[in-house]
ROMARBA-733493 format. One record per residue: residue in one letter; x, y, z of N, C-alpha, C in turn. Coordinates in steps of 0.2 Angstrom, whole numbers, padded with zeros to 4 digits. Each point is the difference from the previous one (the first is absolute). Last residue first. Layout:
! residues N
  torlum   n.xx   n.yy   n.zz  ca.xx  ca.yy  ca.zz   c.xx   c.yy   c.zz
       A      X      Y      Z      X      Y      Z      X      Y      Z
...
This chain:
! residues 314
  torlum   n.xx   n.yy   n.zz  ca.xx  ca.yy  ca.zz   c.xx   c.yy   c.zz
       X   0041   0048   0123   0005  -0004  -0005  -0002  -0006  -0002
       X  -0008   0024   0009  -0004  -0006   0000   0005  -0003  -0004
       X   0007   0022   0014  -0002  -0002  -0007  -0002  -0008   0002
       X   0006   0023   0017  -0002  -0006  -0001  -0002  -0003  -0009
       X   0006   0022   0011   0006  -0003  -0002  -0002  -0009  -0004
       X  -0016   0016   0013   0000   0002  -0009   0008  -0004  -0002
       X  -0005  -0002   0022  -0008  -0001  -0004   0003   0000  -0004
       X   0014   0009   0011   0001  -0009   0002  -0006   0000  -0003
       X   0000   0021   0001   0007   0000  -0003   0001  -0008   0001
       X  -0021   0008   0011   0001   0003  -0007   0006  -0003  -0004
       X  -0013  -0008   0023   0007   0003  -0002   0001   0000  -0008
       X  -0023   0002   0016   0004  -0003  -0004   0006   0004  -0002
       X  -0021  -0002   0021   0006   0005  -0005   0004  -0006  -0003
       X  -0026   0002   0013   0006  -0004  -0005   0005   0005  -0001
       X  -0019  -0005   0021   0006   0007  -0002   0003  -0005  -0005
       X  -0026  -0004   0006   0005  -0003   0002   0006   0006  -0004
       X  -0025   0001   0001   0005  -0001   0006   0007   0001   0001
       X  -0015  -0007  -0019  -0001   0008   0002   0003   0004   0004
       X  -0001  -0024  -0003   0005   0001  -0003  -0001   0008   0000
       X  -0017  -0011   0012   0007  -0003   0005   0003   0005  -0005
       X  -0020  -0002  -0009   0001   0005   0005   0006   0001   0001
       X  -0004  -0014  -0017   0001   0006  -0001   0000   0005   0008
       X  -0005  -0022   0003   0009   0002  -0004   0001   0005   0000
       X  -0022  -0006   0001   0002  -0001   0009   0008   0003  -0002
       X  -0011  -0005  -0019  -0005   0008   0003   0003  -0001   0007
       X   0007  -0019  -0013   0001   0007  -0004  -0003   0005   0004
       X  -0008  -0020   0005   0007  -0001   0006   0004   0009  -0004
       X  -0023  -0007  -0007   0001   0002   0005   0005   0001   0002
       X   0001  -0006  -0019  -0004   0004  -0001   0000   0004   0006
       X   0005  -0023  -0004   0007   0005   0000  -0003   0007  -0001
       X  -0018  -0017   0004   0004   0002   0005   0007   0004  -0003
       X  -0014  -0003  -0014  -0005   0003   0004   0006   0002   0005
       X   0006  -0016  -0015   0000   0008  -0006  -0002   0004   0008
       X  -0004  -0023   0003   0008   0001   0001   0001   0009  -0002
       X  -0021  -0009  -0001   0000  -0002   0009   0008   0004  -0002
       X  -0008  -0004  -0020  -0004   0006   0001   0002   0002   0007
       X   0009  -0021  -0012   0004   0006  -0002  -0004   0008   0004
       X  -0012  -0022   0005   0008  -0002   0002   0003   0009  -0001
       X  -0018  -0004  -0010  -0002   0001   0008   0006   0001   0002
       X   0002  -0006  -0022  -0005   0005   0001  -0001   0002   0008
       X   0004  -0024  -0005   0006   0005   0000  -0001   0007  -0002
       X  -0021  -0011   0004   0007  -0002   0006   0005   0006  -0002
       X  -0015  -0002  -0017  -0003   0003   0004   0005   0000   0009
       X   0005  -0014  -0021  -0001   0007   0000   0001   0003   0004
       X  -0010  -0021   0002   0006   0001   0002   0004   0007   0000
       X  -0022  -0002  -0006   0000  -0002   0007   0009   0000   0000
       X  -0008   0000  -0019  -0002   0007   0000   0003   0002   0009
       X   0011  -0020  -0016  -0007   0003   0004   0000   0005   0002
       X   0018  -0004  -0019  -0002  -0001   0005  -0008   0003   0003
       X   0006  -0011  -0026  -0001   0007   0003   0001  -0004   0009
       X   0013  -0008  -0022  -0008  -0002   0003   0000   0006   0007
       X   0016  -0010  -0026  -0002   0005   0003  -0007  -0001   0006
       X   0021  -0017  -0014  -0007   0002   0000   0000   0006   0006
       X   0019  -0005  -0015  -0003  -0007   0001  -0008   0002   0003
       X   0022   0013  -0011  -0006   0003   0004  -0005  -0006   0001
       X   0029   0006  -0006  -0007  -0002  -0004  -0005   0000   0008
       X   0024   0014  -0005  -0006  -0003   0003  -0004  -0002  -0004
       X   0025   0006  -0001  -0004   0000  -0004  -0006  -0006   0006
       X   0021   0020   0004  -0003  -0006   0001  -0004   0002  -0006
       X   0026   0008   0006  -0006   0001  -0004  -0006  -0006   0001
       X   0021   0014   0017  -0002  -0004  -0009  -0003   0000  -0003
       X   0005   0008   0025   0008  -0001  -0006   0000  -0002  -0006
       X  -0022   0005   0015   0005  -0003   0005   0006  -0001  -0006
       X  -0016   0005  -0018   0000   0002   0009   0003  -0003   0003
       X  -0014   0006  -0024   0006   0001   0004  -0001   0000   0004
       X  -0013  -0013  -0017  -0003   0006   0004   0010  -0001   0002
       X  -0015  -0008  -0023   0005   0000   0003   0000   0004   0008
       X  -0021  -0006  -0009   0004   0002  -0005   0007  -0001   0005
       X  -0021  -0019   0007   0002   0011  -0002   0005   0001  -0004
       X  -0018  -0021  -0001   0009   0001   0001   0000   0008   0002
       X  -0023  -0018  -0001   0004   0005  -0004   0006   0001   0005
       X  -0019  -0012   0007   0002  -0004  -0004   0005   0005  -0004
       X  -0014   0014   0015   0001  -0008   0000   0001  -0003  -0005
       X   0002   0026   0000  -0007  -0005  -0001   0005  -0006   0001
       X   0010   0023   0009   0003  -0002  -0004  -0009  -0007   0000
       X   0008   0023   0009  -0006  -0003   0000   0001  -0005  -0006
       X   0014   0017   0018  -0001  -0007  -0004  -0005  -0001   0000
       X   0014   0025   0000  -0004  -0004   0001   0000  -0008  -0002
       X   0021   0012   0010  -0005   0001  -0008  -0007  -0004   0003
       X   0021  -0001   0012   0000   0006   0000  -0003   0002  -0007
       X   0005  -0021   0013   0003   0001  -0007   0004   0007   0000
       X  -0008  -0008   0020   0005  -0003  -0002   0003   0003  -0008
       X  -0023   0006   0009   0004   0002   0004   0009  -0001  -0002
       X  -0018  -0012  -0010   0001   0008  -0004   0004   0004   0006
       X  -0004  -0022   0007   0003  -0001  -0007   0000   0008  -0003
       X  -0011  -0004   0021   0007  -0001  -0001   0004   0000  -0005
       X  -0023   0005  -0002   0003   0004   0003   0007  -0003   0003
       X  -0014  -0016  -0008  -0001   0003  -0005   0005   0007  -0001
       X   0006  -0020   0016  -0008   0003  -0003   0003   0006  -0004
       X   0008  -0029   0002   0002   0008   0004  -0007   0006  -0004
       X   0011  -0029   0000  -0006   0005   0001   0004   0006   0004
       X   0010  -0024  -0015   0000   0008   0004  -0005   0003   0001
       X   0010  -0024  -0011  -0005   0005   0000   0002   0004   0007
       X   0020  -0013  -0015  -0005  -0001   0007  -0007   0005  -0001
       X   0026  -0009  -0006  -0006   0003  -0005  -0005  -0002   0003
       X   0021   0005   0013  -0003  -0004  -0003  -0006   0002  -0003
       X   0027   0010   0009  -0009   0001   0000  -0001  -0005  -0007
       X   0021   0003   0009  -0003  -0004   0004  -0006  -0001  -0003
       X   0014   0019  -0011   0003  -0009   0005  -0005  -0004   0004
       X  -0004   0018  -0022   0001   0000   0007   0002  -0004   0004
       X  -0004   0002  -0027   0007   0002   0005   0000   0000   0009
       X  -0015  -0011  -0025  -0001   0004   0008   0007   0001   0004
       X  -0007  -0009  -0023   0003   0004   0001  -0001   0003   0006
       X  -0007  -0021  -0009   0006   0003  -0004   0002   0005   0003
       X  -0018  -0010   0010   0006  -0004   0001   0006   0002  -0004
       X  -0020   0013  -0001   0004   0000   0005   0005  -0007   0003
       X  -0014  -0002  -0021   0005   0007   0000   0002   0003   0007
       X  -0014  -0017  -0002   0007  -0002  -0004   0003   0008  -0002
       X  -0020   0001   0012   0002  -0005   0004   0010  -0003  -0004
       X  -0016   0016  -0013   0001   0002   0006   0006  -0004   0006
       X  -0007  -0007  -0027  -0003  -0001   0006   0004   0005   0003
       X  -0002   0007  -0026   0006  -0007   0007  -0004   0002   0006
       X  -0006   0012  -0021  -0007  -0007   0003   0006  -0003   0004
       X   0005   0022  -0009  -0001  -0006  -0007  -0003  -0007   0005
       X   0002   0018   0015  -0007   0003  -0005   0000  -0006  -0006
       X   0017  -0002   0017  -0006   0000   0002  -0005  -0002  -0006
       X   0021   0007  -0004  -0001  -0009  -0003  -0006   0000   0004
       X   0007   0023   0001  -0002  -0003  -0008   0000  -0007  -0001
       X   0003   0008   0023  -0002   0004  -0002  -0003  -0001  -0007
       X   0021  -0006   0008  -0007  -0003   0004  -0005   0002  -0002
       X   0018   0011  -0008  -0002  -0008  -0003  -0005  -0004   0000
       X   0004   0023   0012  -0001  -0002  -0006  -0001  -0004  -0004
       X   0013   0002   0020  -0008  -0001  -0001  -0005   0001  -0005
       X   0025   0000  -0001  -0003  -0007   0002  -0006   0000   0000
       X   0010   0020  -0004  -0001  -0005  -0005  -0001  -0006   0002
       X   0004   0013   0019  -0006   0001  -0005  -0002  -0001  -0007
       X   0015  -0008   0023   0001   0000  -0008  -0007   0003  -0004
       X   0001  -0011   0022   0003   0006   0002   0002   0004  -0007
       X  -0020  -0017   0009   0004   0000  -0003   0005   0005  -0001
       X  -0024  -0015   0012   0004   0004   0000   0009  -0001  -0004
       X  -0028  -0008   0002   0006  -0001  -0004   0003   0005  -0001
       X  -0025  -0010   0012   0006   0006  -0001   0008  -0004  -0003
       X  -0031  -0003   0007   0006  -0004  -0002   0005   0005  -0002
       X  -0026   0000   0015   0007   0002  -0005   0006  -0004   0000
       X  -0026   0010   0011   0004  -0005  -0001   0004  -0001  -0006
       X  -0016   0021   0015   0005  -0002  -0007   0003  -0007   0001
       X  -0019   0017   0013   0005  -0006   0000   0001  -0003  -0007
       X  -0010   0023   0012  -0001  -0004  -0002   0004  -0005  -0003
       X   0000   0020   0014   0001  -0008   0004  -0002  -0002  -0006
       X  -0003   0022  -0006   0008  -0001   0001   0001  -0008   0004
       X  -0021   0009  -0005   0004  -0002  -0006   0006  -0002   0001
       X  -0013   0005   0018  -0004  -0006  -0001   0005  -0002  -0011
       X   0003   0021   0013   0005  -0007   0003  -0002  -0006  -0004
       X  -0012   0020  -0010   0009   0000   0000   0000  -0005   0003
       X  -0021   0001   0005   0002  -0001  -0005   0006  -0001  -0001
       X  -0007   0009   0020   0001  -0008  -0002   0000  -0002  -0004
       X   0002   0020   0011   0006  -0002  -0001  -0002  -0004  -0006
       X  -0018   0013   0013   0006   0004  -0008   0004  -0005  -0002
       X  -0014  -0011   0017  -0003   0003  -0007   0001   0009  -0004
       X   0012  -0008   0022   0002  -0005  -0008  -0005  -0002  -0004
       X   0000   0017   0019   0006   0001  -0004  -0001  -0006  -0006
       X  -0017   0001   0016   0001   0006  -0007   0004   0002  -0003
       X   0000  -0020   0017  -0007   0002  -0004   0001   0006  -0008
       X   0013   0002   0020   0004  -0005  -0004  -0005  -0002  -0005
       X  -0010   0013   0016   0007   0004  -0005   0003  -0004  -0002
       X  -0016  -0008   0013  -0004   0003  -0005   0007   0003  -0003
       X   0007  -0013   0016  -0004  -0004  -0006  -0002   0005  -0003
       X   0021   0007   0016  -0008  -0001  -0001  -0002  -0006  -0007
       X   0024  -0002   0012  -0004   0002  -0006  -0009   0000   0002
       X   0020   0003   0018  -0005  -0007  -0001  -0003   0003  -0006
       X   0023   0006   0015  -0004   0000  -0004  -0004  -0005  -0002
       X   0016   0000   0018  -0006   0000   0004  -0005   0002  -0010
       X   0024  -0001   0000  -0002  -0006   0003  -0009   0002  -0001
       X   0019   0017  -0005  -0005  -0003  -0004  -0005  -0006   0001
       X   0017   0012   0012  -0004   0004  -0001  -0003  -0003  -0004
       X   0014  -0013   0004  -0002   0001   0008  -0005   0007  -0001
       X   0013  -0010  -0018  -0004  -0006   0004  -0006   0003   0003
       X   0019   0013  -0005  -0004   0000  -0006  -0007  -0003   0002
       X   0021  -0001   0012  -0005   0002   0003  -0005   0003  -0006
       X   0014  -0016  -0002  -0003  -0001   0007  -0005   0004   0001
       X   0015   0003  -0022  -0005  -0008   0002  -0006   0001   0005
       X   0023   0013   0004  -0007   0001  -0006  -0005  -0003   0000
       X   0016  -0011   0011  -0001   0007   0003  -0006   0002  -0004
       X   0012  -0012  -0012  -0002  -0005   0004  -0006   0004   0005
       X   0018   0010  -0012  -0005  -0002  -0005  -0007  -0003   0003
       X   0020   0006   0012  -0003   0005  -0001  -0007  -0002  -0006
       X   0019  -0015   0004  -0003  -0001   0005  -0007   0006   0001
       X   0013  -0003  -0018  -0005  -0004  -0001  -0002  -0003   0007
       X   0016   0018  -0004  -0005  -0001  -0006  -0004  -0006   0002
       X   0017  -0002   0011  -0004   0009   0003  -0006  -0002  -0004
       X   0015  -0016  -0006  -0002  -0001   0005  -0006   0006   0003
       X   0016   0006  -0020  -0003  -0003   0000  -0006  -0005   0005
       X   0020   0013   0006  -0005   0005  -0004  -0006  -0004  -0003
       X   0017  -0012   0010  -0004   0004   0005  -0004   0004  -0002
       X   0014  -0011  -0016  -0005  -0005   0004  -0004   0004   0006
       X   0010   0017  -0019   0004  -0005   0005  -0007  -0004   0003
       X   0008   0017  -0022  -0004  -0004   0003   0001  -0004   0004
       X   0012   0014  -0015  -0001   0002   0005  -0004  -0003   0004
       X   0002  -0002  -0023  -0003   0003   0003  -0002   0005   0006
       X   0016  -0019  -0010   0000   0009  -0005  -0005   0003   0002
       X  -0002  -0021   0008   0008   0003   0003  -0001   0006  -0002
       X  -0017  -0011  -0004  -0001   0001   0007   0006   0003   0000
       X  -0003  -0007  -0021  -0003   0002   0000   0003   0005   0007
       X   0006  -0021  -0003   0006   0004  -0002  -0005   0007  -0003
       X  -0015  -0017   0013   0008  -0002  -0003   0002   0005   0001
       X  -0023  -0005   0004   0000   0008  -0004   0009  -0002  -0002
       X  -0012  -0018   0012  -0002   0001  -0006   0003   0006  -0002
       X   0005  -0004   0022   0004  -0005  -0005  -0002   0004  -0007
       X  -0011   0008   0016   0005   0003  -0003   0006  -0003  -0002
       X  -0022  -0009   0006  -0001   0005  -0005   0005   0004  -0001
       X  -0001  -0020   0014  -0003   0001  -0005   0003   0006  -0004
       X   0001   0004   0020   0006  -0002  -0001  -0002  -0002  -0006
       X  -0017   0010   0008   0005   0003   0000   0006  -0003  -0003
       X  -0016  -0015   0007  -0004   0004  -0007   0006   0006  -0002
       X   0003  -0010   0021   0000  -0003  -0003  -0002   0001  -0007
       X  -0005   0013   0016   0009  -0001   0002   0001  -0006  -0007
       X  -0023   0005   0008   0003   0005  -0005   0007   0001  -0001
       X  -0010  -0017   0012  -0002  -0001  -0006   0002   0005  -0003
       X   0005   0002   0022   0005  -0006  -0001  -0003  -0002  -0010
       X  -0013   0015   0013   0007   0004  -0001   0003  -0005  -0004
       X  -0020  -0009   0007  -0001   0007  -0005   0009   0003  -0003
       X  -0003  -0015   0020   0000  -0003  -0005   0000   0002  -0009
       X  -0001   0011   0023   0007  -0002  -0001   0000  -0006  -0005
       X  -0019   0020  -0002   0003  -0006   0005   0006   0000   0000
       X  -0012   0024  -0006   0003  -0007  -0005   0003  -0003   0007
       X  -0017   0020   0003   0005  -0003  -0001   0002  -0006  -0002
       X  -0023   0020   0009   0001  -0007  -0006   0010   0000   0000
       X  -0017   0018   0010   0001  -0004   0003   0003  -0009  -0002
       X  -0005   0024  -0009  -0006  -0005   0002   0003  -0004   0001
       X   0015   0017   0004  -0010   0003   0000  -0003  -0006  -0001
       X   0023  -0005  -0004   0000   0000   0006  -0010   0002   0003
       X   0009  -0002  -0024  -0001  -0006   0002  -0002   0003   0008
       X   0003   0016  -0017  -0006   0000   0004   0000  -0006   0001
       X   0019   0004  -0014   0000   0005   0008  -0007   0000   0003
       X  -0001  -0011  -0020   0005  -0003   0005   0002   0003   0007
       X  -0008   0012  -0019  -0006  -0007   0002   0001  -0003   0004
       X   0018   0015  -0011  -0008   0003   0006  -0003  -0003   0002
       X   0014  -0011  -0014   0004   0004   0005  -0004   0004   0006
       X  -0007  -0011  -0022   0002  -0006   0004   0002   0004   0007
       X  -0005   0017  -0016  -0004  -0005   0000   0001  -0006   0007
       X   0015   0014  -0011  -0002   0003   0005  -0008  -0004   0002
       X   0015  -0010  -0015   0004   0002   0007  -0004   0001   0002
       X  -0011   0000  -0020   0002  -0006   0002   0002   0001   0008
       X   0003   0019  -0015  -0009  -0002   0005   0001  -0007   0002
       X   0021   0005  -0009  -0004   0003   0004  -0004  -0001   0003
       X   0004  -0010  -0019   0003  -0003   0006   0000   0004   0003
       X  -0009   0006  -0016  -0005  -0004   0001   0004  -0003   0006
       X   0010   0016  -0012  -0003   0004   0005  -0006  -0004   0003
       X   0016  -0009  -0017   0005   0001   0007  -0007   0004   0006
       X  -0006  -0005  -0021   0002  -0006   0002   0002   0000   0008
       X  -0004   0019  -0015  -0006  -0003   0000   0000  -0009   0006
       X   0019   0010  -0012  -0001   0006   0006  -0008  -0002   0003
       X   0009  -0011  -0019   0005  -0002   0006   0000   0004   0006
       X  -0015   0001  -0021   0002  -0005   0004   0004  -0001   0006
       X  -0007   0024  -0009   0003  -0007  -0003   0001  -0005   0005
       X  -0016   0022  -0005   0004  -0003   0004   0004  -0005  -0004
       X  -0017   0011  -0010   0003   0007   0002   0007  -0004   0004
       X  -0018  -0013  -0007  -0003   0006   0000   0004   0004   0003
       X   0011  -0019  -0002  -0009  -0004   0005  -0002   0010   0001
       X   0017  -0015  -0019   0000   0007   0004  -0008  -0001   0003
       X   0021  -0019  -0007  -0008   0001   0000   0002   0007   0003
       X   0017  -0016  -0001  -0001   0004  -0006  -0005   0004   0000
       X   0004  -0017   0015   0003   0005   0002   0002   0006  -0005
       X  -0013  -0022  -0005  -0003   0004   0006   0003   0007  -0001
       X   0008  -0020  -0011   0000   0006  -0003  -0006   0007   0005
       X   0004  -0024   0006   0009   0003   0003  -0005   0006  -0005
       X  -0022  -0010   0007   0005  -0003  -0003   0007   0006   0001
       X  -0024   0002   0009   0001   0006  -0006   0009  -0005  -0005
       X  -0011  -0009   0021  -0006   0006  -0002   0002  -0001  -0007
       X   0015  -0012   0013  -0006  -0003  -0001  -0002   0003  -0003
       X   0016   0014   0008   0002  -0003  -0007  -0006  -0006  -0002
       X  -0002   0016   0020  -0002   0004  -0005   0003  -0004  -0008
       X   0002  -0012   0021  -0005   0001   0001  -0002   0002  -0009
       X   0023   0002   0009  -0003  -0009  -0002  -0007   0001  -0001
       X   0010   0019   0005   0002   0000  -0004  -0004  -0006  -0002
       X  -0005   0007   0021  -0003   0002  -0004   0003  -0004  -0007
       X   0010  -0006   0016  -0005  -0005   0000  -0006   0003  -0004
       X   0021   0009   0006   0002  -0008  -0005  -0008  -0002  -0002
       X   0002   0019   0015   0000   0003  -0008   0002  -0008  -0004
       X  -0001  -0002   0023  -0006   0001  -0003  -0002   0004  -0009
       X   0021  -0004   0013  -0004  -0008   0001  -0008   0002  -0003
       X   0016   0018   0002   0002  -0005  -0004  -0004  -0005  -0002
       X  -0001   0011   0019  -0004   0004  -0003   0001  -0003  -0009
       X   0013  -0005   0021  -0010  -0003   0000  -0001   0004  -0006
       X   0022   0006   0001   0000  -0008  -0002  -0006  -0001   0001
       X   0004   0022   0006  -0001   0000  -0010   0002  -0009   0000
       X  -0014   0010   0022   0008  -0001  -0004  -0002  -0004  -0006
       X  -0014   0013   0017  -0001  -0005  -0005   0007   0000  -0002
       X  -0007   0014   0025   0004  -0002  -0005  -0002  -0005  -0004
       X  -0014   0016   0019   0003  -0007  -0002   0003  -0003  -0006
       X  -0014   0018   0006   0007   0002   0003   0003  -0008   0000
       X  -0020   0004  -0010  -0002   0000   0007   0006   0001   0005
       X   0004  -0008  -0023  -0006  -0002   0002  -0002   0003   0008
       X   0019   0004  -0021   0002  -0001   0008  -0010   0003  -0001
       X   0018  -0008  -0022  -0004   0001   0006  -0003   0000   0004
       X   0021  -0006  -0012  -0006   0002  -0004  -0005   0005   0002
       X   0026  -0007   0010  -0007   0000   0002  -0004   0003  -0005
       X   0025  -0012   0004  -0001   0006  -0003  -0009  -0003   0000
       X   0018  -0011   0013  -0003   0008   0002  -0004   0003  -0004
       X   0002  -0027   0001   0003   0005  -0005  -0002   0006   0004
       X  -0004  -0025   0010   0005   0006   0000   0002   0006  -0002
       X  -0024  -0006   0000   0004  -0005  -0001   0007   0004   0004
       X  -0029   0001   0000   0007   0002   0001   0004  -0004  -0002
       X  -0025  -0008   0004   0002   0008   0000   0008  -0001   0000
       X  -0026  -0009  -0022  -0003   0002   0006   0005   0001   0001
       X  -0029  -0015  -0027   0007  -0001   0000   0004   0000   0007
       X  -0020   0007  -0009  -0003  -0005   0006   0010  -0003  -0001
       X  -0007   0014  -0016  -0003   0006   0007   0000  -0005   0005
       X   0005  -0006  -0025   0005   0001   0007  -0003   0004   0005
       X  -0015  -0005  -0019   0004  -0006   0003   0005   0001   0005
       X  -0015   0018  -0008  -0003  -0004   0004   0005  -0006   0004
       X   0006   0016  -0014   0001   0004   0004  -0004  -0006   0008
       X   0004  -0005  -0024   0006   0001   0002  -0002   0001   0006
       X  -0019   0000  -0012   0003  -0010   0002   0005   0002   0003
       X  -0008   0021  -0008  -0006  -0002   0007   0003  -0009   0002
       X   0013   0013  -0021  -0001   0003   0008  -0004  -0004   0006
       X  -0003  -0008  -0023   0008  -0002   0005   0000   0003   0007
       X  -0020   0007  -0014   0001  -0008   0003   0008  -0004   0005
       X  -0004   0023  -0012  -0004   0000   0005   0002  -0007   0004
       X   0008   0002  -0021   0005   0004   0005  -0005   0001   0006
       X  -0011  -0011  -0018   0006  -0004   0000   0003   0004   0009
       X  -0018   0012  -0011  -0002  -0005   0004   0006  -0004   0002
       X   0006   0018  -0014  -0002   0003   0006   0000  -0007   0006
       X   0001  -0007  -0024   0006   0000   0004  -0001   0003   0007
């Protein structure tokens, strides 16, 4: 469970950190450097932890105690480091010399309106205004820039990428390895159970998802996916032997049954890329973290206690 609670935390905190200023509402969250967050931007990103922490953990998330805390305080102080995050990073567009086109603005203006369609009758009860949003994802963008621009010039050594991935290479070289598969998804768990016991009495696979596949469009098709996306998604180990079925698994709003068609390891070489790939990326947010931490030592936060604590995650 500890590992569970660690995992949300570090996916929450990671996914909206890239998720920005003001709307009409006077009433301000917090003021970054003397500069007012109003409770509508501030909204925009507790939408995005909440969306974020429900992928993780599913609507019963907000039942969870994260060691003392509860989800909805864990959530909200993820939308802060978020703000102040985007907000500080952003105040150092002018220093390194980085700003959004008139093309850039025109594509954040757009993703904006995009996006606050989607929030609907949300945005209303929110207090959530199209300017509030616009900010947000012209400040995001900002970000981005100058993230870029402190981490541009990084070039992985070889000898320390070298010795990082003979720790790694086992584990990935397990976690790439390639599952091909057949799936039959059902929202009835007596259904999959059926599936399940005409499998084993000897009905083909292929005829039991023409009887029971509920998903619209999807076709009885093979699939490749690696070994670590599938234990990811479940949230169990798979080590299911080719030609065999898994057990019932929960997920996305149901219940799958996978058959396992054939197993075949990626190249060491490829591997070895994406291992490169995750080493150069982990390195640099590493850097850009030690540059932040300067700037946000700096930086004057006061939060408004009495509009903090009113806020609830609906």
């Amino acid at each position: 469970m500890r590992r569970f609670l660690k995992t949300a935390i570090c996916i929450m905190s990671m996914l909206i950190m890239i998720t920005g200023c003001s709307s009409n509402n006077n009433e301000y969250v917090l003021k970054i450097n003397d500069k007012p967050v109003s409770k509508g931007e501030f909204m925009v990103y507790l939408n995005e932890a909440k969306t974020n922490f429900e992928s993780v953990g599913g609507t019963d998330i907000w039942e969870t105690d994260f060691e003392g805390m509860t989800a909805e305080d864990v959530a909200k102080n993820s939308a802060v480091n978020a703000i102040e995050l985007v907000k500080i990073s952003a105040d150092k567009a002018e220093e390194f010399q980085v700003s959004l086109s008139d093309e850039e603005k025109e594509q954040a203006k757009e993703q904006a309106k995009t996006k606050f369609d989607n929030l609907g009758e949300y945005a209303k009860e929110a207090g959530i205004t199209l300017s509030d949003v616009e900010n947000v994802m012209n400040e995001q963008m900002l970000y981005s820039k100058v993230y870029n621009k402190v981490t541009d010039d990084f070039e992985a050594s070889e000898a320390d990428f070298n010795a990082y991935f003979e720790t790694v290479k086992s584990d990935f070289m397990d976690y790439y390895k390639q599952y091909t598969i057949k799936s039959i998804f059902v929202t009835d768990y007596s259904k999959a159970e059926e599936i399940v016991s005409k499998y084993n009495s000897g009905t083909d696979f292929d005829i039991l998802f023409d009887e029971y596949e509920e998903q619209e469009g999807v076709k009885n098709e093979l699939q490749t996916s690696y070994k670590g996306t599938l234990e990811s998604f479940f949230g169990l180990e798979f080590d299911i032997e080719a030609g065999n079925i898994t057990s019932i698994l929960e997920g996305d709003g149901g219940y799958y049954i996978i058959k396992v068609e054939t197993i075949s390891d990626t190249s060491e070489d490829e591997v070895r890329e994406i291992a490169k790939g995750i080493y150069t990326e982990n390195t640099k947010q590493e850097l850009f973290n030690n540059e932040y931490q300067k700037w946000s030592e700096n930086a004057n936060i006061e939060k408004n206690e009495e509009v903090f604590n009113s806020i609830k995650i609906k």
